[in-house]
Rosetta silent file (secondary structure, phi, psi, omega in degrees, C-alpha in Angstrom):
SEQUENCE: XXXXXXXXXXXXXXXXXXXXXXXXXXXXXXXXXXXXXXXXXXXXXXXXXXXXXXXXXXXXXXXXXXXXXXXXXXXXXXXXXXXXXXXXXXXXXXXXXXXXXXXXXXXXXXXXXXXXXXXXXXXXXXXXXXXXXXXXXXXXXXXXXXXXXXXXXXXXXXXXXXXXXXXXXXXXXXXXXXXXXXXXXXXXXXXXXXXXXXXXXXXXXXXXXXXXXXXXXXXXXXXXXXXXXXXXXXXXXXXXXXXXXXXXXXXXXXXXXXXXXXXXXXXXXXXXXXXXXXXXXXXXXXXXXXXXXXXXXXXXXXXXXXXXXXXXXX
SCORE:     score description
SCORE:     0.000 S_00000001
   1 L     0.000  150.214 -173.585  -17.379  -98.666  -15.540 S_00000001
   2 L  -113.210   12.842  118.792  -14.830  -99.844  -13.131 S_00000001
   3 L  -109.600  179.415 -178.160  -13.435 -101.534  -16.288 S_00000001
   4 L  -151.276 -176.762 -175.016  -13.377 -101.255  -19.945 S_00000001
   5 L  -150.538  159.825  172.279  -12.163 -102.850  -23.257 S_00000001
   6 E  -166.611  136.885 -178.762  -10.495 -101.959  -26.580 S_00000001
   7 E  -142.891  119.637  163.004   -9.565 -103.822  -29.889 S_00000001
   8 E   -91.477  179.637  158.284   -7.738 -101.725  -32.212 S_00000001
   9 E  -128.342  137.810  164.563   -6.765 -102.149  -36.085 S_00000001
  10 E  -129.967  128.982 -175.935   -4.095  -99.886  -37.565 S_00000001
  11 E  -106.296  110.515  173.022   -3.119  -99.436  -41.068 S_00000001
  12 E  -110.447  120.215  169.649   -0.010  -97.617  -42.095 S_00000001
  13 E  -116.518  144.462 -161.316    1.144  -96.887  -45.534 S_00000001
  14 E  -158.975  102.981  163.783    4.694  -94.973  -46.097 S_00000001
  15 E  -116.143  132.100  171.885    5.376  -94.634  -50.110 S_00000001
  16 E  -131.564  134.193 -172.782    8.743  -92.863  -50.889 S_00000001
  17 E  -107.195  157.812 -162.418    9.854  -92.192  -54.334 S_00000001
  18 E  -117.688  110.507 -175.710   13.941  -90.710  -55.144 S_00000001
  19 E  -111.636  147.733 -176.479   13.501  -87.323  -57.269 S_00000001
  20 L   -70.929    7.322 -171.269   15.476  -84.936  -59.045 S_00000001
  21 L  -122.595  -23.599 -131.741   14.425  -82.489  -56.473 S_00000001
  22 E   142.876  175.399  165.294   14.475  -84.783  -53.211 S_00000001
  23 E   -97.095  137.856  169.505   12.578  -87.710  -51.553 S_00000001
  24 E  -108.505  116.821  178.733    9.070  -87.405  -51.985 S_00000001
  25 E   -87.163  140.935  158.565    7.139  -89.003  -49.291 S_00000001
  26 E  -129.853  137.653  174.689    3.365  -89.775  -48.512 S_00000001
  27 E  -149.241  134.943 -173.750    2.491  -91.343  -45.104 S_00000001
  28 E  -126.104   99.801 -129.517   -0.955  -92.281  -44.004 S_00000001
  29 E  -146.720  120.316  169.047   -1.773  -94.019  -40.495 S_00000001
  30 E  -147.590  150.017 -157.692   -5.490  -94.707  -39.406 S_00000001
  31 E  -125.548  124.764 -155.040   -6.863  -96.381  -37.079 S_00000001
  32 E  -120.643  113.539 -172.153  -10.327  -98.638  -36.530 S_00000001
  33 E  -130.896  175.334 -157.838  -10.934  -99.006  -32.814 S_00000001
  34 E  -145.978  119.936  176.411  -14.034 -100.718  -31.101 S_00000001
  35 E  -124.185  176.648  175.728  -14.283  -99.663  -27.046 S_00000001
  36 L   -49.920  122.262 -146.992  -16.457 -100.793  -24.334 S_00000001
  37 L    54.494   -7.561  153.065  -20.314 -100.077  -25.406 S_00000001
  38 L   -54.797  101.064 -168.710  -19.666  -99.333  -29.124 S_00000001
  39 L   -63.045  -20.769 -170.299  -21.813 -101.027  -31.386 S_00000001
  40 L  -138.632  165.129  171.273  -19.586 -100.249  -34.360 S_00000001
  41 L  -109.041  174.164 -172.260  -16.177  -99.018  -34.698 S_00000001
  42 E  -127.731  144.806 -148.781  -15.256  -95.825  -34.987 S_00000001
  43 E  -104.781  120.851 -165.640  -12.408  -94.344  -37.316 S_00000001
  44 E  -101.174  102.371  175.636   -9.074  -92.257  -36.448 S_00000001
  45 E  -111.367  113.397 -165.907   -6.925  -90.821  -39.353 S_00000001
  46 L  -104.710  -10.879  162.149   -4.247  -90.111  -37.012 S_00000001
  47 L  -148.260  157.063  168.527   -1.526  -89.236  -39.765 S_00000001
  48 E  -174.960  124.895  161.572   -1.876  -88.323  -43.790 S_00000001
  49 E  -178.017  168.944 -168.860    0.565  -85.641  -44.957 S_00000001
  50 E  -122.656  107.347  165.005    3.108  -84.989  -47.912 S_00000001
  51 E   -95.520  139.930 -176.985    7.353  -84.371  -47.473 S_00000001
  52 E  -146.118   77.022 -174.621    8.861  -83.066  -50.021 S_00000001
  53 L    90.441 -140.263  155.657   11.932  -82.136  -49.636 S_00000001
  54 L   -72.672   -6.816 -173.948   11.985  -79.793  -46.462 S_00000001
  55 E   -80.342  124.245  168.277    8.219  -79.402  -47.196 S_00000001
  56 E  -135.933  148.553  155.943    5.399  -81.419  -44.843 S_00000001
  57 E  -140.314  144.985 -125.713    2.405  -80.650  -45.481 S_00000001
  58 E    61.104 -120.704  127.532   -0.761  -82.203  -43.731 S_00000001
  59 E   -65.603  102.374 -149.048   -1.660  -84.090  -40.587 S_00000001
  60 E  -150.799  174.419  163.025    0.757  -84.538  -38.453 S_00000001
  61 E   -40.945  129.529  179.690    2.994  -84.553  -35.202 S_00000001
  62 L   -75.068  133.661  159.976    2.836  -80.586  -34.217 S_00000001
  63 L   -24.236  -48.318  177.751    6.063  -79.060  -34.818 S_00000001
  64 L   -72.111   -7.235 -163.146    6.482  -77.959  -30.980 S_00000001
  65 L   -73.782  127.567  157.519    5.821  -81.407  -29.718 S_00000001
  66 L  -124.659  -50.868  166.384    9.668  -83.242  -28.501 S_00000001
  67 L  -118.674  114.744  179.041    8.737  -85.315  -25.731 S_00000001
  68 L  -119.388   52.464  166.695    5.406  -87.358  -25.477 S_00000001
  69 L    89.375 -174.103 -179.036    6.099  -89.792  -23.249 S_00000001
  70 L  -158.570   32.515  162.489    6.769  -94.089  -23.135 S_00000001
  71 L   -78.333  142.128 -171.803    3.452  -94.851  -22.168 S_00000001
  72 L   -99.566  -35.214 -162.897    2.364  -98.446  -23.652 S_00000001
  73 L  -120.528  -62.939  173.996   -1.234  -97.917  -22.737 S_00000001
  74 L    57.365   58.306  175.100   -1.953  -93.735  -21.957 S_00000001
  75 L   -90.241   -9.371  158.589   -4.940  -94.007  -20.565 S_00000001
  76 L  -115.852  129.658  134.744   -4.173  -90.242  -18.871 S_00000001
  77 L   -42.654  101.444  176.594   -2.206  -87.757  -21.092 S_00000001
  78 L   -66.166 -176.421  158.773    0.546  -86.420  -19.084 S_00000001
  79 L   -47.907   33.863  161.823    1.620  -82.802  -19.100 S_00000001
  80 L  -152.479  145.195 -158.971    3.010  -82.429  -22.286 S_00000001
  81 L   -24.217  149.532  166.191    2.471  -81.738  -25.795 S_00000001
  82 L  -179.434   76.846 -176.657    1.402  -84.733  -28.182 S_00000001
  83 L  -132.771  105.877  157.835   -0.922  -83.434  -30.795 S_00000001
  84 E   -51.539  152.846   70.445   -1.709  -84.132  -34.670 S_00000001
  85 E   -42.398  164.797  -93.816   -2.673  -81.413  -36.403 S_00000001
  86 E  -164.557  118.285  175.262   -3.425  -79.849  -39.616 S_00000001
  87 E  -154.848 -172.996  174.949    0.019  -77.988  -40.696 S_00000001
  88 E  -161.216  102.949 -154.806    2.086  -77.004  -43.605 S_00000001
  89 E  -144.311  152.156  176.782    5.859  -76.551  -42.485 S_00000001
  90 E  -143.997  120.176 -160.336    9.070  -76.205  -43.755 S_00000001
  91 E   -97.096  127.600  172.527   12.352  -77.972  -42.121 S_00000001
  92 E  -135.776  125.873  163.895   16.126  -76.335  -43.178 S_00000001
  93 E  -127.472  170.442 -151.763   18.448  -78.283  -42.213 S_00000001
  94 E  -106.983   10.430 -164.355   22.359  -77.231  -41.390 S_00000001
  95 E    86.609  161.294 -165.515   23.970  -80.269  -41.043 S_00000001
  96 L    61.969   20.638 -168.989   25.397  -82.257  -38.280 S_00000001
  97 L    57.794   52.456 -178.816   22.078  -82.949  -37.311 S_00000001
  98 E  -121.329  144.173  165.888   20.930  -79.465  -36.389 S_00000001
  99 E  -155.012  168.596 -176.660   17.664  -78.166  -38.098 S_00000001
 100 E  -122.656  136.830  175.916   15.345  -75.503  -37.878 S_00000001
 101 E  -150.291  131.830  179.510   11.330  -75.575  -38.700 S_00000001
 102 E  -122.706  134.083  173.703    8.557  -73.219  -39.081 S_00000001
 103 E  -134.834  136.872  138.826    4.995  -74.431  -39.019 S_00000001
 104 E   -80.864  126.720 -151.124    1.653  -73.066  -39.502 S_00000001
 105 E  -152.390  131.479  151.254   -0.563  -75.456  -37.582 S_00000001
 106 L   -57.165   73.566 -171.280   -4.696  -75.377  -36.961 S_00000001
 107 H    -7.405  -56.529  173.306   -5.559  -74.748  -33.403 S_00000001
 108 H   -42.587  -25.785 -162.794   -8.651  -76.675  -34.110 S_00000001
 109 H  -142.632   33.454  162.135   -8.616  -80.526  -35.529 S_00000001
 110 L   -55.672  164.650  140.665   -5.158  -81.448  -33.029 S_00000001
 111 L   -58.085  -47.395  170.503   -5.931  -85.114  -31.354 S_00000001
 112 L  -109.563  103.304 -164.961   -5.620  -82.650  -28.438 S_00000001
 113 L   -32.318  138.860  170.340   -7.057  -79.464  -28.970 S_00000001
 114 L   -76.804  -69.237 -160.452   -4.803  -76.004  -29.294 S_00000001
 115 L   -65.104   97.258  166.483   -8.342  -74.190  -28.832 S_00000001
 116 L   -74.091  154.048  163.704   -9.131  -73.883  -25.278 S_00000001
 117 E   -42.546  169.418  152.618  -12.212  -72.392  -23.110 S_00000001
 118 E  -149.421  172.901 -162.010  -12.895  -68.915  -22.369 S_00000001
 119 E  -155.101  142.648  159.870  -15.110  -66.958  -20.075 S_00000001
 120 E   -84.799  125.206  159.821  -17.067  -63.136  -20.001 S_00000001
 121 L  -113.119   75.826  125.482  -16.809  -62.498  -16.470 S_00000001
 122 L     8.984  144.732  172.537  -19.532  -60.137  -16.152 S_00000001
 123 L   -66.255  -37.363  171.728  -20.588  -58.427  -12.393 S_00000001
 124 L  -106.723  -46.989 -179.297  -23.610  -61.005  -12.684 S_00000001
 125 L   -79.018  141.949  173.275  -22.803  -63.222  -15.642 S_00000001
 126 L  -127.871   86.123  174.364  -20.443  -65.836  -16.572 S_00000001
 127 L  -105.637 -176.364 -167.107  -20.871  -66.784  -20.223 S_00000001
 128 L   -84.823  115.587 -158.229  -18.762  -67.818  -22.655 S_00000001
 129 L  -152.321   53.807  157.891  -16.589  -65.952  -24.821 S_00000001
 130 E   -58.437  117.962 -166.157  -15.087  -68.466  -27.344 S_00000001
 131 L  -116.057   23.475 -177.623  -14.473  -66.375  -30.462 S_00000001
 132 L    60.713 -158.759 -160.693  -13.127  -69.494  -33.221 S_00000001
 133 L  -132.892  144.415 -175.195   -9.994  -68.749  -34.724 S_00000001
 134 L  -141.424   31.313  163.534   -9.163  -66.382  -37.249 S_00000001
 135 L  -179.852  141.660 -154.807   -5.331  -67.045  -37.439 S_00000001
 136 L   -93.556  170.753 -166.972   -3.721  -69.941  -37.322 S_00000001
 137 E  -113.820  158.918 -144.779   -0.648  -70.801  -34.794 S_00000001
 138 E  -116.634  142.425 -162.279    2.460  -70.194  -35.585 S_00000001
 139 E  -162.101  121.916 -161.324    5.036  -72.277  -34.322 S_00000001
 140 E  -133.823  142.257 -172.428    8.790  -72.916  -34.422 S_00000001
 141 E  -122.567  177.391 -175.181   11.545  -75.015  -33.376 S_00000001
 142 E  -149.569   84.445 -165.515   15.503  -75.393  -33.364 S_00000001
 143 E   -90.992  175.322  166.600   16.539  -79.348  -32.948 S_00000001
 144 E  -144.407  164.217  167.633   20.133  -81.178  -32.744 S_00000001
 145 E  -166.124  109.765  178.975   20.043  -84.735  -32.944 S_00000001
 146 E  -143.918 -171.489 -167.306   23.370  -86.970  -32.874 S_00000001
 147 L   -69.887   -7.837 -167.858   24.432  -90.195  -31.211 S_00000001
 148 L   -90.830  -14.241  163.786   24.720  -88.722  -27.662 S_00000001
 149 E   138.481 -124.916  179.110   20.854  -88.191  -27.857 S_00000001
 150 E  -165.681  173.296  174.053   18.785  -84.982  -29.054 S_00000001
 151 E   -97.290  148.408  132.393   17.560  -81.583  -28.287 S_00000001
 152 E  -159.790  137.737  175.471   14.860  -79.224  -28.979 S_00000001
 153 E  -120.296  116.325 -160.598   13.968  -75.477  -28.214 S_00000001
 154 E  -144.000  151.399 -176.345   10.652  -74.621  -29.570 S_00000001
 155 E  -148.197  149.455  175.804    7.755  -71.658  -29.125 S_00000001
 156 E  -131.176  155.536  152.554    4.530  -70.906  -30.449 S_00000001
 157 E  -119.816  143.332  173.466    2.075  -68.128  -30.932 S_00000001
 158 E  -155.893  144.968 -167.752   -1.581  -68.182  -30.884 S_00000001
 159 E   -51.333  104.379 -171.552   -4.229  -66.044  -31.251 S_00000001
 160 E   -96.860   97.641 -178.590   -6.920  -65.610  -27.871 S_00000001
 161 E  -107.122  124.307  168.739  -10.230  -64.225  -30.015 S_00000001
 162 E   -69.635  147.265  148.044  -13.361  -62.858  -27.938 S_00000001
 163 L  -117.475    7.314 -178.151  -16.453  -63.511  -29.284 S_00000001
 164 L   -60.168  -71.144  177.041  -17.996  -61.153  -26.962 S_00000001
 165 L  -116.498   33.048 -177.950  -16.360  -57.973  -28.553 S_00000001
 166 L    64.145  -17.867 -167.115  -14.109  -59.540  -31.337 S_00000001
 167 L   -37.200  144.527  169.289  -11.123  -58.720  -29.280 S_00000001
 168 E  -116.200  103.196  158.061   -7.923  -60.491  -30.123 S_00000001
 169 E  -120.155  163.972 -163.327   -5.011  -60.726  -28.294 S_00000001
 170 E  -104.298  121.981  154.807   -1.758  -63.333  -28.855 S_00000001
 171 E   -90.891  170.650 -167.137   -0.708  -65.811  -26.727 S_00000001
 172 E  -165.703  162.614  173.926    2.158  -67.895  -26.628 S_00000001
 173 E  -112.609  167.182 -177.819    4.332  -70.861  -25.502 S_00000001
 174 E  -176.399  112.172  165.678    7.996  -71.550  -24.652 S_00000001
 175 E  -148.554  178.053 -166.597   10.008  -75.175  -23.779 S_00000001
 176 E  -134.505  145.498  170.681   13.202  -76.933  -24.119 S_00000001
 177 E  -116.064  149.464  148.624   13.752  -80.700  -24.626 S_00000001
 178 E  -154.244  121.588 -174.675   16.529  -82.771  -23.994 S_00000001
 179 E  -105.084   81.867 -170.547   16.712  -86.886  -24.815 S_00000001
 180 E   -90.159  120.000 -169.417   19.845  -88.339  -23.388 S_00000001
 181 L   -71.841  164.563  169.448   20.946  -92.096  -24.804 S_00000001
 182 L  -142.727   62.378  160.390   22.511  -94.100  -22.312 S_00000001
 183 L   -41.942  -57.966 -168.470   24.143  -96.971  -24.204 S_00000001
 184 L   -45.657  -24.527  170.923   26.805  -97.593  -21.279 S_00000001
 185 L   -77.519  -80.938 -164.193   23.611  -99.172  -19.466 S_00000001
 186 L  -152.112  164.574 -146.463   21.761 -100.831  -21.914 S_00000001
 187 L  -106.640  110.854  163.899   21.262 -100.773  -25.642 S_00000001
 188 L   120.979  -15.416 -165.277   18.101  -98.861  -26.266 S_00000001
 189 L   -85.080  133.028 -164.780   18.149  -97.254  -22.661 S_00000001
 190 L  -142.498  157.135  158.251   17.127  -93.233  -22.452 S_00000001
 191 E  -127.052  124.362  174.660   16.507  -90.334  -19.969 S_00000001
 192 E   -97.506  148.249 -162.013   14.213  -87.463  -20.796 S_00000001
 193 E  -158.076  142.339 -176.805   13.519  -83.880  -19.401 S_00000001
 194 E  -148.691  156.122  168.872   11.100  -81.096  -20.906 S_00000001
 195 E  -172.051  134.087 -158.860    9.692  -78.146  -19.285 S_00000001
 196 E  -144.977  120.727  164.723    7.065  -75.628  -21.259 S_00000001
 197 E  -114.377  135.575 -146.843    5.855  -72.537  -20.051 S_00000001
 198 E  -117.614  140.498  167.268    2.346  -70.881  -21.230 S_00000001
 199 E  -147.817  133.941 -178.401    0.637  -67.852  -21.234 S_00000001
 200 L    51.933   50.649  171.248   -2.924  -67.254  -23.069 S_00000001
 201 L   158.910   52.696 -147.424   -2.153  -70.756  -24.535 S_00000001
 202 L   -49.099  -53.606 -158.675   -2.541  -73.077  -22.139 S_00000001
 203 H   -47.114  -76.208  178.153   -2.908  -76.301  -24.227 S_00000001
 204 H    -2.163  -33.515 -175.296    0.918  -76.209  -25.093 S_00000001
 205 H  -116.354   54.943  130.435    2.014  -77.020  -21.576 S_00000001
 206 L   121.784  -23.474  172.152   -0.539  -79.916  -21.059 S_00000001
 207 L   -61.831  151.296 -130.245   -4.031  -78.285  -20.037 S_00000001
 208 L  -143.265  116.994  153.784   -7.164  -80.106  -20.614 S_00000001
 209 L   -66.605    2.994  179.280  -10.332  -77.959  -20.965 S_00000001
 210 L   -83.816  -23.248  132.263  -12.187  -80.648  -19.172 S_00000001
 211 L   -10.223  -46.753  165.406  -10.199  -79.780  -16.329 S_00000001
 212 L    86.976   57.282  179.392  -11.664  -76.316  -16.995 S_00000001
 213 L   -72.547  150.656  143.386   -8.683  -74.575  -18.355 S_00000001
 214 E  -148.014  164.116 -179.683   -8.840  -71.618  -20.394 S_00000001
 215 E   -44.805  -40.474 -169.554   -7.180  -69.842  -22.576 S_00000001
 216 E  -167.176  175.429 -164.578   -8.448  -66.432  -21.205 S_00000001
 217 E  -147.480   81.349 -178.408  -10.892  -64.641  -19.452 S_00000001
 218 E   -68.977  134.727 -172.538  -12.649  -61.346  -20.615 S_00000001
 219 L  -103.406   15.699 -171.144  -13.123  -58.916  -17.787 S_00000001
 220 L    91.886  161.826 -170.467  -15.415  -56.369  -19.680 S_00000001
 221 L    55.763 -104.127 -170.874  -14.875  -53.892  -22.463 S_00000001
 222 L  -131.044   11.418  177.012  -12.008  -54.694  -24.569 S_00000001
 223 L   -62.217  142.768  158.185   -9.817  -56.411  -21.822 S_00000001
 224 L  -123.134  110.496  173.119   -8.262  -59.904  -22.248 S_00000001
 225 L   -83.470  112.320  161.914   -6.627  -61.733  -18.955 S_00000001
 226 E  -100.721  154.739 -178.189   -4.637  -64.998  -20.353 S_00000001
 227 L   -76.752  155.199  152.391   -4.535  -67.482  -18.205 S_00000001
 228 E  -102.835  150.012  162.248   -0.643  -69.528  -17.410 S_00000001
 229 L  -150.217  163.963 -166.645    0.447  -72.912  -17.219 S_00000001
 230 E  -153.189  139.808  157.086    3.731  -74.377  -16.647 S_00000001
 231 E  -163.360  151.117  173.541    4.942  -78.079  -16.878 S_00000001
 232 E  -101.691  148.362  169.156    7.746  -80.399  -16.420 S_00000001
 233 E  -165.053  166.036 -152.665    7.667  -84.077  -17.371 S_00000001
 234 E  -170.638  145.932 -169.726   10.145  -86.438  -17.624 S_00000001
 235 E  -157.240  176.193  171.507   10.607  -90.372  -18.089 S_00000001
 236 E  -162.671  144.138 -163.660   13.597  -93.215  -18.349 S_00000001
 237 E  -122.006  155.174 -179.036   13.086  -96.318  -20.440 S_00000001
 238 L  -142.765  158.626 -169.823   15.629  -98.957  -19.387 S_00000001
 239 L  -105.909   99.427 -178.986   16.349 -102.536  -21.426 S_00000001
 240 L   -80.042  -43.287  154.602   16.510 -105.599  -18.768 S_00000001
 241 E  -126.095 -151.148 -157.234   17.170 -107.298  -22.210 S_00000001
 242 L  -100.410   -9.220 -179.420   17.040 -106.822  -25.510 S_00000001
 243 L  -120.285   32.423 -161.699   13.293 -108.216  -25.401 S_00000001
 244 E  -161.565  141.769 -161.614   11.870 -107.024  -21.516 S_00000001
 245 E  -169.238  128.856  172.378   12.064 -103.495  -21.191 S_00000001
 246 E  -125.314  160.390  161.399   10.408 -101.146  -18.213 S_00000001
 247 E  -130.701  148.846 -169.478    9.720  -97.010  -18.748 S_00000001
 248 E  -118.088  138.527  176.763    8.672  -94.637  -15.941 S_00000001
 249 E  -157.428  141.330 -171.995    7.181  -91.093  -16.942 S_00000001
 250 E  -140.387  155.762  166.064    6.031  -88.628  -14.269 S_00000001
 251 E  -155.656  164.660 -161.110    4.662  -84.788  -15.099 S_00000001
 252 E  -142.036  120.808  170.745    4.078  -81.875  -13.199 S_00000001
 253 E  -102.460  118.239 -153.576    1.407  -79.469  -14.048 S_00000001
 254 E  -141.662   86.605 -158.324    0.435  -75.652  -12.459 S_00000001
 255 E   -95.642  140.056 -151.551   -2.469  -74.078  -14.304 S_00000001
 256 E  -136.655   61.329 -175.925   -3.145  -70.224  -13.187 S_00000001
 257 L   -72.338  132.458 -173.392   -6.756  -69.071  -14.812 S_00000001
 258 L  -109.067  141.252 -173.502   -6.755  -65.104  -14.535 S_00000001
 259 L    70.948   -6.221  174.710   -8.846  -63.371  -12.175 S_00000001
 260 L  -117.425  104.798 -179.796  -10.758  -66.601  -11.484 S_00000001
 261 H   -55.555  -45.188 -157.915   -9.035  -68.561   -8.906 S_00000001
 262 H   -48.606   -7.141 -164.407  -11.524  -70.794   -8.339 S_00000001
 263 H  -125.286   27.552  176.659  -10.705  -72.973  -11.765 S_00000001
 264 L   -80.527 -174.604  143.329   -6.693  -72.728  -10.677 S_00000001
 265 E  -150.544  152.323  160.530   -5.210  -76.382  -10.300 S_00000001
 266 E  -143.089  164.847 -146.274   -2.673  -78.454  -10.024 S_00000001
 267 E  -129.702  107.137  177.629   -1.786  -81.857  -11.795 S_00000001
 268 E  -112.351  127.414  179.684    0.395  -84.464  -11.065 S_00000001
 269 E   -97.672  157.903  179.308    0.848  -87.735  -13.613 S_00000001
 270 E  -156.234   97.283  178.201    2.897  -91.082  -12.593 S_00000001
 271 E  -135.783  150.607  179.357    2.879  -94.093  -15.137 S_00000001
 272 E  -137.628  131.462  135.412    5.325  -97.600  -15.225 S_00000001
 273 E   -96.876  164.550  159.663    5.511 -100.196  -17.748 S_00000001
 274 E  -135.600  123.557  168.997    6.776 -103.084  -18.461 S_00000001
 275 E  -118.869  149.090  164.820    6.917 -105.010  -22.400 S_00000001
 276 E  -100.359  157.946  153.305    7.833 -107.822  -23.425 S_00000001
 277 E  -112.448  109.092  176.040    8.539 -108.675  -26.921 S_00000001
 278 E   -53.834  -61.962 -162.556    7.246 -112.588  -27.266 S_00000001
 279 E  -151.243  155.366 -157.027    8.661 -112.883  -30.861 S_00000001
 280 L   -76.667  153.821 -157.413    9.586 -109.869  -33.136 S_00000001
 281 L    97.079  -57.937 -177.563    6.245 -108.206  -34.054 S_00000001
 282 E   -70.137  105.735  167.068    4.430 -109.598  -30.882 S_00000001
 283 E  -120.219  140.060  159.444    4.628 -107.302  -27.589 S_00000001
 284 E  -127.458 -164.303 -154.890    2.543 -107.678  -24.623 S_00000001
 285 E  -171.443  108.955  176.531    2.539 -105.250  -22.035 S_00000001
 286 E  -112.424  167.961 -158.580    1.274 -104.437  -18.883 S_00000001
 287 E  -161.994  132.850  156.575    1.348 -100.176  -17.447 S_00000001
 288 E  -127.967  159.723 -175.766   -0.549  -98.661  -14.299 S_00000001
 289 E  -142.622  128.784  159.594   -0.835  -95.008  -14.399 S_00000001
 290 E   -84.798  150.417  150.204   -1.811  -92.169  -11.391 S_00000001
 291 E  -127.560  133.575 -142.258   -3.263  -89.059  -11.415 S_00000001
 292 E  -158.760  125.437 -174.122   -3.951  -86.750   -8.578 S_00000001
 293 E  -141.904  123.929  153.085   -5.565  -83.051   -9.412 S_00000001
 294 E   -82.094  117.427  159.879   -5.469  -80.177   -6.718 S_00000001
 295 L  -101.626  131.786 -179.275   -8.128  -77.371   -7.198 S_00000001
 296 L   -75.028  -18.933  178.694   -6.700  -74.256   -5.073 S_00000001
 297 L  -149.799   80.430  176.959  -10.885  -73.852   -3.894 S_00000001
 298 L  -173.140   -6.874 -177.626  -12.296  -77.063   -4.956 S_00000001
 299 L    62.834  163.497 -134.918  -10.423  -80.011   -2.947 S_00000001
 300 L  -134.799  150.656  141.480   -8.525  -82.469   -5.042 S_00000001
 301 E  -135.170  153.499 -143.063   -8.930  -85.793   -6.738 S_00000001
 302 E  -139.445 -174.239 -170.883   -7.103  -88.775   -7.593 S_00000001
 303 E  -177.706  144.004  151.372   -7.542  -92.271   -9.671 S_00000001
 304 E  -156.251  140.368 -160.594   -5.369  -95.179  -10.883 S_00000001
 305 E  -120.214  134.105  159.635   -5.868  -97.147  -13.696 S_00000001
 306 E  -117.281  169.402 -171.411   -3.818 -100.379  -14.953 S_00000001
 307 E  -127.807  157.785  158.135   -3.763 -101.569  -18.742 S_00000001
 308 L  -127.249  170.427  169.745   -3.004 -104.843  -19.943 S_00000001
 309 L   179.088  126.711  168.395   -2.172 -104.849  -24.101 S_00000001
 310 L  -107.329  138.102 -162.246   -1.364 -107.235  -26.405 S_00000001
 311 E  -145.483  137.559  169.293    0.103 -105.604  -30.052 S_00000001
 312 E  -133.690  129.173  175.996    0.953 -107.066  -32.985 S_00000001
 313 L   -96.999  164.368  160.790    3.061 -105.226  -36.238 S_00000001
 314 L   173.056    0.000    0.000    3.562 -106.348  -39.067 S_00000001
């Protein structure tokens, strides 16, 4: 198609009750969307989970995720984390708006997958040597958050399983956030900077198995090669008034598959909006976004797509 269509519905419920222990929270968010050639729509439970205290447990923002953009539309995912997941976590926090969090999180059932390709690389064969997951990833953070903006330093580990020979070996991530306010402009006005480096756990810094990332590459016997990725991204949302607003977000992606060159690449994103807010509730919104992907032995391609979107809360 050299266009397409989409009419969503979203339902959010957020009940919080005042406890002798804490606030106990439930939050549920799902979503009923209908795209171009769908006869029916089809159904998104994009949050459901239980706080309790320092406690979350269920589907949710992944604990490593700090900056996912100010795209209005997102019809490309830039280079950086933005995944629900399946978790169970626990938040301590020390005051002054510093906290700490450890999550267990499913590789598996993200909106963007943890669980990446793999490959046997054989003298003659190249098969496949996805081995499911037999431990879940583990993943921790350190935030600040006060009026001058926020923070976050956060790493994960996860598990690279053959299914060739069972092998296992652990891979892991490591980035820093930082979300600076800039009242002094405009009220509402921000600049953002991230940068996440990967190794045998690609997804973390932004890599898309369709792309044909993977986590790792068995080279025979009991060997595991993980593959690296590394990305920066970055945005700035600015207020022309209190109802017109534009944000800019760029990423920079450098994926490294080991011993097979031929699937390295590298990825650059570029998206601008602009919303309006007609009347409070009512936004419309228009966003075009680039993307341009270098294969080191494959020649490179690019694409840009604009959105229009009209959204209404309430």
């Amino acid at each position: 198609h050299d266009f397409t269509t989409r009419v969503r519905a979203q339902v959010t419920l957020d009940a919080r009750t005042n406890t002798e222990f804490g606030l106990l929270r439930s939050f549920t968010e799902a979503w009923w969307t209908v795209d171009s050639g769908s006869s029916s729509p089809s159904v998104t439970l994009w949050n459901a989970y239980i706080q309790f205290g320092g406690l979350t447990a269920g589907r949710a923002q992944s604990f490593f995720d700090f900056y996912t953009g100010t795209t209005y539309g997102s019809f490309f995912e830039a280079a950086h984390s933005d995944t629900k997941v399946n978790l169970l976590a626990y938040t301590f926090s020390f005051g002054n708006g510093v906290s700490a969090s450890l999550s267990l999180e499913d590789p598996t059932v993200g909106s963007n997958s943890r669980r990446l390709g793999s490959m046997f690389a054989a003298p003659f064969t190249v098969t496949s040597a996805y081995g499911g997951v037999k431990m879940l990833d583990v993943v921790g953070n350190v935030r600040i958050a006060q009026a001058w903006g926020s923070a976050q330093l956060m790493a994960a580990a996860h598990e690279d399983v053959s299914s060739v020979t069972n092998t296992t070996k652990w891979g892991y991530a490591v980035g820093g956030g930082v979300t600076v306010n800039l009242p002094m402009i405009a009220a509402g006005d921000t600049i953002n900077l991230q940068a996440v480096y990967s190794k045998g756990a690609v997804a973390y810094a932004g890599a898309d198995l369709s792309m044909g990332a993977l986590d790792f590459v068995q080279t025979g016997g009991n060997k595991l090669a993980q593959s690296t990725a590394w990305s920066v991204a970055g945005g700035v949302v600015h207020y022309w008034t209190p109802k017109l607003s534009t944000a800019v977000n760029g990423s920079y992606l450098k994926v490294d598959t080991a011993t097979t060159s031929f699937l390295d690449y590298k990825q650059i994103d570029a998206q601008i909006n602009t919303v309006y807010t007609i009347v409070p509730g009512m936004t419309i919104g228009g966003e075009l976004e680039y993307r341009k992907i270098d294969f080191t032995k494959g020649g490179d391609t690019d694409a840009l797509v604009g959105l229009l979107r009209f959204q209404r809360n309430f």
